[in-house]
Every structure is written in C-alpha cells, then in structure tokens.
N, C-alpha and C positions, 0 to 999 in steps of 0.2 A: 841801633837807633830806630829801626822802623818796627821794632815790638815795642817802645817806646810812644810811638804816635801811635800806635793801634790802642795802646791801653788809653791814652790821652782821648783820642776818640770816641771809644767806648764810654769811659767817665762823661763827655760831654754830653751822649747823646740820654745817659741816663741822669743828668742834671739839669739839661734845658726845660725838659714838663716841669721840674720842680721849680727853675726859676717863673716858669708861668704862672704855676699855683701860687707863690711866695709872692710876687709883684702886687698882687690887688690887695692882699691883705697888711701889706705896709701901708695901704692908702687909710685904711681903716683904724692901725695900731698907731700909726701918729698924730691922730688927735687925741688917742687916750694917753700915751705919751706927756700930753700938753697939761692936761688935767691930771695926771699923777705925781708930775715933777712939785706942785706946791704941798700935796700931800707929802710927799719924802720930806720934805723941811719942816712938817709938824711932826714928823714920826720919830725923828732924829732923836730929839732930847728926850723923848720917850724912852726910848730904849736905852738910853743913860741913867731912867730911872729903874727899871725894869731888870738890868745886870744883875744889881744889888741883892734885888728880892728874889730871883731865881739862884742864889748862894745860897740864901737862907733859908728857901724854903727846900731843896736840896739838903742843907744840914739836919732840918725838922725831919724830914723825909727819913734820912739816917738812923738818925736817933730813933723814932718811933720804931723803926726796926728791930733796931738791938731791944727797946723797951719790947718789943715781941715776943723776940729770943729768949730774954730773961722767963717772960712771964711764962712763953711754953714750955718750960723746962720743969 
C-alpha cells in the first residue's frame, strides 16, 4: 500500500505545475469556445455535402491511375 502512495505522490507532484500552466489558458480557450460553437452548426451540413464529392473524386483519382497504367505499358 505504501508503494502505492509513493507513486500516487510522485504523479501529483509532477502534475500540479501542469495544472498551473493549464488553469490560465482555459480562461482564454473559453471564449473561443463560444465563438466556435456557431461555426460547428454551419460546418455541419457541409460536410454532408462534402462526403459525397470525396467518393468521387477518390474514384476519378482511381481511375486516372489505371488510365496510367494502361498508357505506360
């Protein structure tokens, strides 16, 4: 049990700086937060449209290859 707290200690004392560092910069990321969150609901259906064309263009991609293939041959 008490090589158990020893490691438990050790993790603390090497995570408390970092929660120091991490603290101030939540102060910062949450108001980008606030301003990103209406962007996500334009992006959305976007990328509904977006799905589609990256199939396609993916299959053109294919294709052009093999037309490659063929032609170095």
């Amino acid at each position: 049990m008490g090589e158990k707290k020893g490691i438990r200690k050790q993790l603390n004392s090497e995570v408390e700086p970092l929660n120091s560092e991490v603290t101030p910069l939540n102060s910062e990321v949450a108001p980008l937060n606030s301003e990103v969150a209406p962007l996500n609901s334009e992006v959305a259906p976007l990328n509904s449209e977006v799905a589609p064309l990256n199939s396609k263009v993916e299959f053109l991609r294919l294709k052009y290859e093999s037309l490659q293939m063929i032609n170095d041959q």
